[in-house]
Legacy VTK file of the C-alpha trace (Angstrom):
# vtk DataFile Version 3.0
C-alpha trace
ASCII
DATASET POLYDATA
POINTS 246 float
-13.450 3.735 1.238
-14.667 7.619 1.965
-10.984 9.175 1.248
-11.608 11.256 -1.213
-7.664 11.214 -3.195
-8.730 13.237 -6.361
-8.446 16.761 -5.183
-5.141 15.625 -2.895
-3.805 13.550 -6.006
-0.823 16.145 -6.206
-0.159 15.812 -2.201
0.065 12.274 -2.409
2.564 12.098 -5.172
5.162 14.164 -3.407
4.252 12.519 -0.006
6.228 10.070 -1.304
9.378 12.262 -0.979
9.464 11.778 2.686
12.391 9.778 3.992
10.439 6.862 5.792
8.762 6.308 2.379
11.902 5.664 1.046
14.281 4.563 3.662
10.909 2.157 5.212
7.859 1.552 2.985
10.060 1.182 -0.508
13.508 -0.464 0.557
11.176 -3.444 2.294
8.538 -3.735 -0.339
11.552 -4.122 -3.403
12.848 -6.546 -0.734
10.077 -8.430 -0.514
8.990 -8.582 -4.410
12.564 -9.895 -5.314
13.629 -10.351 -8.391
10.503 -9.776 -10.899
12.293 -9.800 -13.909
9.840 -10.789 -17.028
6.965 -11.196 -14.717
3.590 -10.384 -15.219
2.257 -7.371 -12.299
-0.812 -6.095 -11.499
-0.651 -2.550 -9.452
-3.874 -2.464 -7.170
-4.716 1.168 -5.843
-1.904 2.684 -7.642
-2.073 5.619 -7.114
-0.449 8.221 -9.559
1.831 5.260 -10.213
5.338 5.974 -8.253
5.073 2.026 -7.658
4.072 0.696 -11.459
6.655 2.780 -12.832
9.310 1.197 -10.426
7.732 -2.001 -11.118
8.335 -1.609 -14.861
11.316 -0.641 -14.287
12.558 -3.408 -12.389
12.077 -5.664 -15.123
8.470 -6.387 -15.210
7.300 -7.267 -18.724
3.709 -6.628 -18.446
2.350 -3.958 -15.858
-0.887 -2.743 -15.297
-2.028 -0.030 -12.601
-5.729 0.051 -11.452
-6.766 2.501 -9.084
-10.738 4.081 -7.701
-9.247 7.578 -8.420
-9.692 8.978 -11.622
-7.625 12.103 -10.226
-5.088 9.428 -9.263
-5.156 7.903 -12.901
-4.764 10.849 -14.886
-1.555 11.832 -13.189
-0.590 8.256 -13.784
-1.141 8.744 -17.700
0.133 12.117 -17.862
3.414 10.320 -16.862
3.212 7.297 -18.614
2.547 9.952 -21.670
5.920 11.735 -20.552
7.814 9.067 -20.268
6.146 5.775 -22.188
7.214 2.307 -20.179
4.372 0.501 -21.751
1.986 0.544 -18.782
-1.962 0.686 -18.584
-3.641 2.215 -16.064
-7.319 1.796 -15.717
-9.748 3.721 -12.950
-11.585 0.430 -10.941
-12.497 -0.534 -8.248
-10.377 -3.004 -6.044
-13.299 -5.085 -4.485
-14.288 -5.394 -8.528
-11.653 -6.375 -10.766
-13.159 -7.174 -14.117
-10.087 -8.423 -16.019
-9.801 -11.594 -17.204
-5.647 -11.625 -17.399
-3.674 -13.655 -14.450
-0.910 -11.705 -12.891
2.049 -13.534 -11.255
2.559 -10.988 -8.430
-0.200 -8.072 -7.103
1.145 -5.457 -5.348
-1.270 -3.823 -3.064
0.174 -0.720 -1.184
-2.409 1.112 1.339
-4.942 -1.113 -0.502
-6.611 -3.420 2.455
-6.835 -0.402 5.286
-9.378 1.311 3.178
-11.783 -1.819 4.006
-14.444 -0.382 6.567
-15.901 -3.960 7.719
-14.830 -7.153 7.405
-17.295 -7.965 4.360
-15.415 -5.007 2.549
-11.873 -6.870 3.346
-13.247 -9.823 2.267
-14.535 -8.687 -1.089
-11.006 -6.869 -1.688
-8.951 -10.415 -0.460
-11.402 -12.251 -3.311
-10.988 -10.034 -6.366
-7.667 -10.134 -5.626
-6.709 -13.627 -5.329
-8.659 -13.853 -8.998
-6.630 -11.549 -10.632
-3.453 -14.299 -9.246
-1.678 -17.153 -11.141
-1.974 -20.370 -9.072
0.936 -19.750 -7.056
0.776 -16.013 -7.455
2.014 -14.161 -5.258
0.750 -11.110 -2.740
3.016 -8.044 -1.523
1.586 -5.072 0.156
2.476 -2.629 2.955
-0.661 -1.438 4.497
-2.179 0.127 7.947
-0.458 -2.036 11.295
-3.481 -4.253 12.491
-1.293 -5.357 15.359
-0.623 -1.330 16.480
-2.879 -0.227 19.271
-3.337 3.135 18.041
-5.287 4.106 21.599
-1.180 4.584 22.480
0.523 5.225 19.308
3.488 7.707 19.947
3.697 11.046 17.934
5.281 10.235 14.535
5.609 13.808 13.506
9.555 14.036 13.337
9.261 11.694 10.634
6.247 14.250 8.862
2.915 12.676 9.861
0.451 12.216 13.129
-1.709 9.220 13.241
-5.226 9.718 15.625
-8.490 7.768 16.270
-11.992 8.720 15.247
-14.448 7.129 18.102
-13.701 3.757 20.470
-11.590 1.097 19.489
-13.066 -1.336 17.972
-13.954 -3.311 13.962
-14.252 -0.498 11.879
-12.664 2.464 13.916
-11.496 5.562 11.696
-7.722 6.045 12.037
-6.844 9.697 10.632
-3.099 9.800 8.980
-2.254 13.629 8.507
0.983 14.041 6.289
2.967 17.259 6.687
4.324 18.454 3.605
6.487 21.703 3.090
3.438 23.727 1.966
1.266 22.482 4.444
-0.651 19.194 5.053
-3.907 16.528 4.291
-5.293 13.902 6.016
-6.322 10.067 4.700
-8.928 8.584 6.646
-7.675 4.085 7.442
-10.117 2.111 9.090
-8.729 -0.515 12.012
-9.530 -4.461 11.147
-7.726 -6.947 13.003
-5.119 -9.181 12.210
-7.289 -12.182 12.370
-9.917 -10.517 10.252
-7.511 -9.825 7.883
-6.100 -13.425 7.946
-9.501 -14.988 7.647
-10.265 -12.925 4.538
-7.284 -13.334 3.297
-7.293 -17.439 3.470
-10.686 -17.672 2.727
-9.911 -15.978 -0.735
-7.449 -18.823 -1.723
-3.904 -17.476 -0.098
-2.454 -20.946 1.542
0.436 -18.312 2.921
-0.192 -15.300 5.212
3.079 -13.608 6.349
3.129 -10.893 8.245
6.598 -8.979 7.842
8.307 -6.235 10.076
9.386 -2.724 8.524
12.750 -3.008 7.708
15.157 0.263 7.230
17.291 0.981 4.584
21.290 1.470 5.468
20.887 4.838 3.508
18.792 6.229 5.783
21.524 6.521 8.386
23.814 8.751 5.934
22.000 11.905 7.295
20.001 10.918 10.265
21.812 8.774 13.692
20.265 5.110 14.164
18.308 6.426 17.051
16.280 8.411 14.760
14.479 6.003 13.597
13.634 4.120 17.051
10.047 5.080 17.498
9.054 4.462 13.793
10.461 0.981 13.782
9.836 0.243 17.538
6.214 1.145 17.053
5.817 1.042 13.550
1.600 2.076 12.295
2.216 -0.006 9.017
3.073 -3.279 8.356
3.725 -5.694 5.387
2.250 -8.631 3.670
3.463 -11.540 1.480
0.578 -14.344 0.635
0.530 -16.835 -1.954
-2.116 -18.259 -3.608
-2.536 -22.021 -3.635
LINES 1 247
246 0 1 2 3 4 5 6 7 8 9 10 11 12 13 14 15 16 17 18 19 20 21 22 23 24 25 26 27 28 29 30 31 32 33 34 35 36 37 38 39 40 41 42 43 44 45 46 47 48 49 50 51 52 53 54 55 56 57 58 59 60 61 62 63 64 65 66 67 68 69 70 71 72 73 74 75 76 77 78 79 80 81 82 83 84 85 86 87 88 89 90 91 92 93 94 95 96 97 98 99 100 101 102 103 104 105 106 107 108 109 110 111 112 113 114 115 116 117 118 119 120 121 122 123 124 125 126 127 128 129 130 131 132 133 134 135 136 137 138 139 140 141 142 143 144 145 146 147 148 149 150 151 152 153 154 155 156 157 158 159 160 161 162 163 164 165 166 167 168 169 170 171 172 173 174 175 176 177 178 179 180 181 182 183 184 185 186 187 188 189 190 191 192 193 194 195 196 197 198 199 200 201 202 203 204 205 206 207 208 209 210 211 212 213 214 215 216 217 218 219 220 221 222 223 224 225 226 227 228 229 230 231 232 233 234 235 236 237 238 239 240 241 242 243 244 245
């Protein structure tokens, strides 16, 4: 995981202003959680904590944010301090969860596409699946394993470029450079397949792998015509998970 997010901690919070994250990435993840209300949630790579909070907010009772950025994690406090929801946020690493508490749901957004090699994925999958209830369950948006990024089209009318780092193979680099008003930065993904994902992934205890399209919000046609949003959703570079642990 070389991506460096402390000093573009600030960049990455209000990345999260641009429609697709809204209109794509948030409107299917809240449809895939469902209803959450008085469960227990466990926020892996967090971020500054634009998920937890929503989380909390959506009727979790107990939320907890871990993320490998302590840049990351103090704009997380400095917001839980501002506006106190009664969540904990703790700088770890995913592939090394140390606590001992059983979540009923993890959300892991842009968690797995960090793994360089399929060891790395697998270590992420396990510590995972321990911080689960039996019958826990898995959401998470992350990289598209199925996306052939060799022939990716240019994504920049919805404010970031995707491009490869070396042949396509296990392992290869995939740059994401997000545009914002002020200018841009660049997060560095790593391509592992879908079956090297679904190994790890059922090898860690998840009896259910599903794979789920990107689905788009009816708000994001108020401003913007249907065929707007063609080449994100007919090529989409991210993808979702739901897995439950048996």
């Amino acid at each position: 995981m070389t991506t460096d997010y402390d000093p573009i901690a600030d960049d990455y919070k209000r990345s999260k202003e641009l429609p697709w994250r809204g209109f794509i990435e948030r409107f299917t993840l809240l449809n895939l959680m469902g209803n959450i209300e008085g469960k227990s949630v466990l926020d892996v790579a967090c971020g500054e904590g634009f998920y937890t909070r929503m989380l909390r907010e959506q009727g979790a009772n107990q939320v907890t944010g871990i993320d490998i950025s302590q840049g990351m994690i103090d704009l997380a406090r400095q917001q839980e301090k501002d506006n106190q929801l009664g969540i904990e946020y703790v700088v770890e690493d995913a592939r090394e969860l140390t606590g001992e508490h059983q979540y009923d749901l993890v959300l892991a957004a842009w968690l797995f596409n960090y793994a360089r090699t399929a060891e790395e994925l697998s270590q992420m999958c396990q510590s995972v699946a321990k911080a689960l209830k039996p019958a826990g369950r898995l959401v998470a948006v992350n990289c598209n394993p199925a996306c052939d990024f060799r022939d990716a089209p240019s994504y920049r009318d919805y404010g970031f470029e995707t491009s490869l780092v070396g042949p396509w193979q296990e392992g290869t680099p995939i740059t994401w450079r997000l545009f914002l008003s002020d200018g841009h930065f660049e997060i560095e993904n790593y391509h592992l397949s879908q079956a090297t994902h679904d190994f790890a992934l059922k090898s860690a205890g998840f009896t259910t792998v599903e794979w789920k399209p990107p689905e788009l919000s009816p708000a994001a046609l108020k401003d913007n015509a249907p065929s707007h949003w063609d080449t994100i959703m007919n090529h989409p570079p991210f993808t979702f998970l739901e897995c439950i642990k048996g």
